[in-house]
N, C-alpha and C positions, 0 to 999 in steps of 0.2 A: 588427668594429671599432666602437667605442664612440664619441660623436660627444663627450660631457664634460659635454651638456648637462642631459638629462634620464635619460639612463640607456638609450635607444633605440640599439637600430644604423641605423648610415648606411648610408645604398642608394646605390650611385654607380652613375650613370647609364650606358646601355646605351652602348658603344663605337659599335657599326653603330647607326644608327635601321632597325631590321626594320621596323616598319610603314611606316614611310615609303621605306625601298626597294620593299617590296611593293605599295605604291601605285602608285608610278611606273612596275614591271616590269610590272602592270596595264593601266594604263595604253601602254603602247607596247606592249604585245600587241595592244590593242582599235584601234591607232592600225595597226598592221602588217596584223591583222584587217581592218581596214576597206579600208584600199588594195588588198591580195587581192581582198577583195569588189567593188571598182570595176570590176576584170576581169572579171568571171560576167554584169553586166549587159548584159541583149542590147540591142542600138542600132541602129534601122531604118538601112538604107541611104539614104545619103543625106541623113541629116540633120546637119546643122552644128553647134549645140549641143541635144546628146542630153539622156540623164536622167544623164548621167555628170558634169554639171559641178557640179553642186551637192555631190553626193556625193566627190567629188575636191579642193573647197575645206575641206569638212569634214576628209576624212581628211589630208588634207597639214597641217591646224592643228593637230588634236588631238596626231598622229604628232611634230610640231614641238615641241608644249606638253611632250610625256610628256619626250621626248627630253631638253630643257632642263631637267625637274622633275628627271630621273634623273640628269645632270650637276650638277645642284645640290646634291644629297645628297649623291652622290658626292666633293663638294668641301669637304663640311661645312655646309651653308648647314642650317639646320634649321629648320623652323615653329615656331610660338608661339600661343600662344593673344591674342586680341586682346583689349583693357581691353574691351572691347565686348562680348564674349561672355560670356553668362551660364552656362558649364559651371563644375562642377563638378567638378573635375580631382582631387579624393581620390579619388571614387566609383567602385568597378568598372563595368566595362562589363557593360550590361543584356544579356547574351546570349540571355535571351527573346524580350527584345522584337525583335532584331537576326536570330533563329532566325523568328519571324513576319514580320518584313519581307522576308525571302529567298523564305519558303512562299509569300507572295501574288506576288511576283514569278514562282515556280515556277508557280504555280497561275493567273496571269493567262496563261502563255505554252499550257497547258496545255488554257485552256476555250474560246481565242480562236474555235477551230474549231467545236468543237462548240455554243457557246454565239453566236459572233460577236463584233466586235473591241467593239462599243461595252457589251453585258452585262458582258461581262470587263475591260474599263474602269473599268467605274463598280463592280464590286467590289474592284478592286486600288485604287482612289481610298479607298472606303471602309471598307476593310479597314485600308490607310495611316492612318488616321485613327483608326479603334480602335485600333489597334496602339500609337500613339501616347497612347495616352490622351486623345481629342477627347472634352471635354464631353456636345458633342453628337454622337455619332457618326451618329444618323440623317440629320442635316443633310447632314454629311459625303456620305451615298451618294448624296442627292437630290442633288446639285451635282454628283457623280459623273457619275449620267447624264445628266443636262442638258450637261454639258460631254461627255463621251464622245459624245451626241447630235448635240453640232453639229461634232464633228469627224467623227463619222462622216458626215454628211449635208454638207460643207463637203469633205473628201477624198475618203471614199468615191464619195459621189454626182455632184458637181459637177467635183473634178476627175479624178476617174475611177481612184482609186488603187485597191491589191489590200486593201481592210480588208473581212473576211468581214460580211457580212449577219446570218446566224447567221439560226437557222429562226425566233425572236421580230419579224424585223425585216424577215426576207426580202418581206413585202410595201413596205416602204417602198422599200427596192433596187430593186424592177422599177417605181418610179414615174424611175429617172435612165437 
């Protein structure tokens, strides 16, 4: 179908929004996910509030948001781009760069062990950052682990969470 104007066919828009169903379905998976996950958490005896209430405020929000996102679509309500946003909405999606952003995701979950939570940190920080096309991408990793560092040593060490040491670091761990 010929629009009159320039001689272009018109593209009439997609009936369902598939991405933005798919978000939302996403979404209340990770929301249904999570309150699952509330149950596995073991909780000493005897204690009144455990490690389960932080994580139970989270899942009951997210699980609440998705639910509402996916009623929303459902009804017609569709996003927009904001006057504020500086995208680009002809341009296809960079599925490179979007295939890299996954890989270091994969690859952060993947060295946490064998490397420790704060190395693999500060290369999925700074990896994000390449990826991205950062100017300066070496800046990018130093901030990485400087920031990975005081979480590690602020979680890990003080308040006594599970974030691996990793054999680089393992001497800083037996100082908490």
């Amino acid at each position: 179908m010929r629009d009159g104007h320039d001689g272009r066919l018109a593209r009439r828009a997609p009936s369902v929004p598939i991405g933005e169903l798919v978000f939302a379905g996403i979404m209340v998976a990770l929301g249904v996910f999570a309150v699952v996950g509330i149950f596995l958490i073991h909780v000493p005896v005897g204690m009144k509030a455990g490690p389960t209430v932080f994580p139970i405020f989270v899942s009951v929000i997210l699980l609440a948001s998705a639910v509402a996102v996916l009623i929303g679509v459902l009804r017609g309500e569709r996003g927009g781009a904001e006057d504020a946003e500086d995208v680009d909405q002809s341009l296809p999606t960079d599925w490179v760069t979007l295939a890299k952003l996954a890989g270091l995701v994969v690859a952060h979950l993947l060295l946490i062990e064998p490397l420790g939570w704060a190395p693999a940190a500060a290369l999925l920080f700074g990896g994000v950052a390449w990826s991205l096309a950062a100017k300066r991408w070496w800046m990018a990793f130093l901030i990485g682990i400087v920031v990975a560092l005081v979480i590690q040593i602020v979680f890990g060490g003080l308040l006594g969470l599970s974030l691996p040491w990793g054999p680089a670091l393992g001497w800083l761990g037996r100082m908490f």
